[in-house]
Backbone as numpy.savetxt, mean C-alpha at the origin, in Angstrom:
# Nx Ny Nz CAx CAy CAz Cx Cy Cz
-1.38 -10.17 7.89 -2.22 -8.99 7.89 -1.33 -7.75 7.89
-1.56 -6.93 6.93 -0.91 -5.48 6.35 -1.00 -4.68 8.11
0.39 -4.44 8.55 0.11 -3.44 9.53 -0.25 -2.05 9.28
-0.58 -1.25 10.32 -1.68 0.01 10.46 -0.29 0.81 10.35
-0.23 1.83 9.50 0.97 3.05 9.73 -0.27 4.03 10.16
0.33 5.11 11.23 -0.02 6.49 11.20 0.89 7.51 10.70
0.91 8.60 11.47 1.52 9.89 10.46 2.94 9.69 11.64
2.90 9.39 13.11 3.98 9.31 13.40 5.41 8.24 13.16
4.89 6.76 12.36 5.65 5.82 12.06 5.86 5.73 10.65
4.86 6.11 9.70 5.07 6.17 8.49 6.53 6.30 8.09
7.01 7.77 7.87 8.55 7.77 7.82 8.99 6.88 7.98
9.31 6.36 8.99 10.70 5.53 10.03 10.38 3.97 8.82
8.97 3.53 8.73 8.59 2.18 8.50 9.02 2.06 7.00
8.13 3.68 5.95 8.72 3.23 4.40 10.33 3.57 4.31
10.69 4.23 4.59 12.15 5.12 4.43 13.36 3.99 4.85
13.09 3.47 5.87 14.11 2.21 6.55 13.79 1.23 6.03
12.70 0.87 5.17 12.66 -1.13 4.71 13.89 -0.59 3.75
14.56 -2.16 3.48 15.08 -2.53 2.84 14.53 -3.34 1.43
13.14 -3.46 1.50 12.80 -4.30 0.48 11.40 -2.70 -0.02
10.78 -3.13 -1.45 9.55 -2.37 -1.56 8.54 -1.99 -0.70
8.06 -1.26 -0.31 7.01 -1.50 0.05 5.39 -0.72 -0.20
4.65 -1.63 -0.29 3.26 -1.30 -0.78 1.98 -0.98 0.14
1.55 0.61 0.21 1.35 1.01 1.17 -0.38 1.19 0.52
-1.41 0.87 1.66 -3.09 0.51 1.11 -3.05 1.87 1.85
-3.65 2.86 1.12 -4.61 4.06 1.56 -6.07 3.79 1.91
-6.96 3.50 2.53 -8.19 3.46 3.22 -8.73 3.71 4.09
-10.41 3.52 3.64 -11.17 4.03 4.93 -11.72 3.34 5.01
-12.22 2.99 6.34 -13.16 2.11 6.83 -14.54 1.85 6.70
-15.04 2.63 5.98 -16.22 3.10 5.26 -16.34 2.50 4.22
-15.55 2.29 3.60 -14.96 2.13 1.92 -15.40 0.63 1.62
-16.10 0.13 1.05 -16.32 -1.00 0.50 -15.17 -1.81 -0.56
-15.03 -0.57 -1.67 -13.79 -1.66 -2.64 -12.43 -1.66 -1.55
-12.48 -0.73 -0.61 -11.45 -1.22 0.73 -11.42 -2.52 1.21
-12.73 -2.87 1.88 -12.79 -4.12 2.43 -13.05 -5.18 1.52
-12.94 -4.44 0.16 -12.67 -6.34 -0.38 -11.18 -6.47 -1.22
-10.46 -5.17 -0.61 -9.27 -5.81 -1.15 -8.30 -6.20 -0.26
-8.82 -5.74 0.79 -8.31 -6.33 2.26 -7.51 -7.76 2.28
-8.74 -8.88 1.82 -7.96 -9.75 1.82 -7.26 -10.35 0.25
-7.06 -9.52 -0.47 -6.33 -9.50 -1.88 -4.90 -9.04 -1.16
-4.89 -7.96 -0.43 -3.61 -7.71 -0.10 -3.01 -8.56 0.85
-4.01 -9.69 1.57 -3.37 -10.55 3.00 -2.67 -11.76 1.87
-3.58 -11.65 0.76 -2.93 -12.84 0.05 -1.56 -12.64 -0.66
-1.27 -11.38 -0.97 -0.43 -10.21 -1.48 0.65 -10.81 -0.99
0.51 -10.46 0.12 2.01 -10.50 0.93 2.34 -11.65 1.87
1.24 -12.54 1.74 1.92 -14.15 2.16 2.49 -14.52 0.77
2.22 -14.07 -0.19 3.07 -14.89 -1.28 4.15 -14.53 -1.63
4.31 -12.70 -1.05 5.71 -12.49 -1.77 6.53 -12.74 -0.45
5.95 -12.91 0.73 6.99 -12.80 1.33 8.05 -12.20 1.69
8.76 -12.08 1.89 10.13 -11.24 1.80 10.70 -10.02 1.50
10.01 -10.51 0.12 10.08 -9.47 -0.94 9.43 -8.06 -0.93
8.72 -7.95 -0.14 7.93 -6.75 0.17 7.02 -6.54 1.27
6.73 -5.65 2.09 6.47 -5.33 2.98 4.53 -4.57 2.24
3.98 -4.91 3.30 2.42 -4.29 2.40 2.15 -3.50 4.24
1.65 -2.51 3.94 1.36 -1.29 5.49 -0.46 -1.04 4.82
-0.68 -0.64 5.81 -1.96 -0.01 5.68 -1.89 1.45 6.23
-3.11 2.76 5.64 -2.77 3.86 6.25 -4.22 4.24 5.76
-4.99 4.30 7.08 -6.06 4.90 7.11 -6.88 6.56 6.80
-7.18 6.88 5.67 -7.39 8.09 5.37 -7.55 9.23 6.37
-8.75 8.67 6.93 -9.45 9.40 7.66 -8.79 9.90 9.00
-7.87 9.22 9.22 -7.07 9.16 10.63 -5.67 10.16 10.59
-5.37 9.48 9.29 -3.73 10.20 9.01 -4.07 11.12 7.57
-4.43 11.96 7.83 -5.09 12.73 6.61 -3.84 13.76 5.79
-2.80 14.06 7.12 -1.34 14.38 6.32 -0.62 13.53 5.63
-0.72 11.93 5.62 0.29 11.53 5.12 -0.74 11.31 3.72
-1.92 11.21 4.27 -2.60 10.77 2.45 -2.71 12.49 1.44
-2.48 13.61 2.45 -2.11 14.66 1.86 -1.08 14.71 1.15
-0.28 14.37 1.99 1.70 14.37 1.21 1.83 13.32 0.18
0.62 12.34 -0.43 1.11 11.87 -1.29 -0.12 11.69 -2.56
-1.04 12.84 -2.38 -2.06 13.28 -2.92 -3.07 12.09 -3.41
-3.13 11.74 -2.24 -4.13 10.46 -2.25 -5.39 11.10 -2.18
-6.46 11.37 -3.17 -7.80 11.73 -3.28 -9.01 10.66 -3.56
-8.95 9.44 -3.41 -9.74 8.49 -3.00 -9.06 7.09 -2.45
-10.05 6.35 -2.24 -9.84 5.27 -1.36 -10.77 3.86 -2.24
-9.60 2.93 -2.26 -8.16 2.73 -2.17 -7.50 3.52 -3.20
-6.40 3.75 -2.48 -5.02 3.56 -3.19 -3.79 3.24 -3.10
-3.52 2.52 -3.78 -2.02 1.48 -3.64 -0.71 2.17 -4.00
-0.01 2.55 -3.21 1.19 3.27 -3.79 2.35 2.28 -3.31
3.26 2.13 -4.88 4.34 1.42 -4.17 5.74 2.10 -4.00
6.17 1.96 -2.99 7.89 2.81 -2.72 8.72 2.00 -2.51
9.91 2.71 -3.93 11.11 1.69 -3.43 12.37 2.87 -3.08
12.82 2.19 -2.08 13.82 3.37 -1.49 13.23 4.72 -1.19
12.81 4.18 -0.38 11.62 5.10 0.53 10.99 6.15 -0.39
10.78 6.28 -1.92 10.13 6.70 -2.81 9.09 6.29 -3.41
8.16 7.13 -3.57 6.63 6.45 -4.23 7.36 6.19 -6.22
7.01 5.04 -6.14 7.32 4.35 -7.84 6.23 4.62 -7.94
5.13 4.15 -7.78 3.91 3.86 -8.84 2.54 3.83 -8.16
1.58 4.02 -8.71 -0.23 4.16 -7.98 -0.57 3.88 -8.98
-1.57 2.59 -8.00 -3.22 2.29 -8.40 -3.86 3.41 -7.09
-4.87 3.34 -8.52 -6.75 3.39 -7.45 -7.67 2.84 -7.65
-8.65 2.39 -6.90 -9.42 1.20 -6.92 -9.29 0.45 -6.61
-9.96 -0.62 -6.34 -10.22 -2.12 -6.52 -9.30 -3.03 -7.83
-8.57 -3.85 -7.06 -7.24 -4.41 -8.14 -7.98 -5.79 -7.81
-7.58 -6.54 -8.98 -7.73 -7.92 -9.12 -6.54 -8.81 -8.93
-6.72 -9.28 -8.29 -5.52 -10.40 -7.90 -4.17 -10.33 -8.70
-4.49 -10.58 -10.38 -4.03 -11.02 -11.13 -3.04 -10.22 -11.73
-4.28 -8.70 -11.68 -3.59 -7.47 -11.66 -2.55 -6.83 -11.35
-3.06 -6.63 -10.13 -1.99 -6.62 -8.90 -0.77 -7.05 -8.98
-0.81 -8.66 -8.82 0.47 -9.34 -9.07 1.51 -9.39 -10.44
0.81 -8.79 -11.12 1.20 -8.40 -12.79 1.85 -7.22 -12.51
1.61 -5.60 -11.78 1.92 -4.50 -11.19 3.21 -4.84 -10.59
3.17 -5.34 -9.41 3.95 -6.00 -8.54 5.32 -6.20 -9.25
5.01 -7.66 -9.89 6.10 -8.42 -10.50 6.95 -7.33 -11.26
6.15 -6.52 -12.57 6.63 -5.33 -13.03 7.76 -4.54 -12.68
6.92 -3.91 -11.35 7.61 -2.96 -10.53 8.89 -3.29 -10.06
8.54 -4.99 -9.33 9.86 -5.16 -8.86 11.21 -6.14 -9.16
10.59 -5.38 -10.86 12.08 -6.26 -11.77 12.86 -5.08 -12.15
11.93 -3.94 -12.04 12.92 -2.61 -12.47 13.88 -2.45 -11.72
């Protein structure tokens, strides 16, 4: 299960991995949220290792979804070396996703 970032750990958590990591913008409200919920639990038992998946609740941490001009929910931003590479929004399909993913992290 994707851990919870707020605005005070964010920094420390994307900036210090050593591997990608793929950070879920949502709200709890949000329906295509809760059904990608477990798209992303499946996400990151498969890569394992390879990437780190955070969660960051809109509504809560509204600076950090400011600082990275997150204007709906979901959105998937991935950072490598503590930099945003790439965004979805919406609802991703498994297949998708892992097509994104793989992509991203052959560059």
């Amino acid at each position: 299960m994707a851990v919870r970032l707020g605005t005070a750990d964010f920094e420390t958590a994307v900036s210090g991995a050593k591997v990608p990591v793929l950070v879920d913008f949502y709200s709890d409200s949000c329906v295509p949220c809760k059904q990608l919920s477990p798209v992303l639990g499946d996400i990151e038992d498969e890569y394992g290792d390879k990437i780190k998946v955070y969660k960051v609740n809109i509504n809560f941490d509204q600076e950090v979804a400011e600082r990275f001009q997150v204007m709906s929910a979901p959105t998937l931003i991935l950072f490598k070396d503590g930099k945003p590479a790439d965004k979805k929004r919406g609802l991703q399909k498994k297949a998708d996703l892992k097509a994104w993913l793989d992509s991203a992290l052959t560059q």
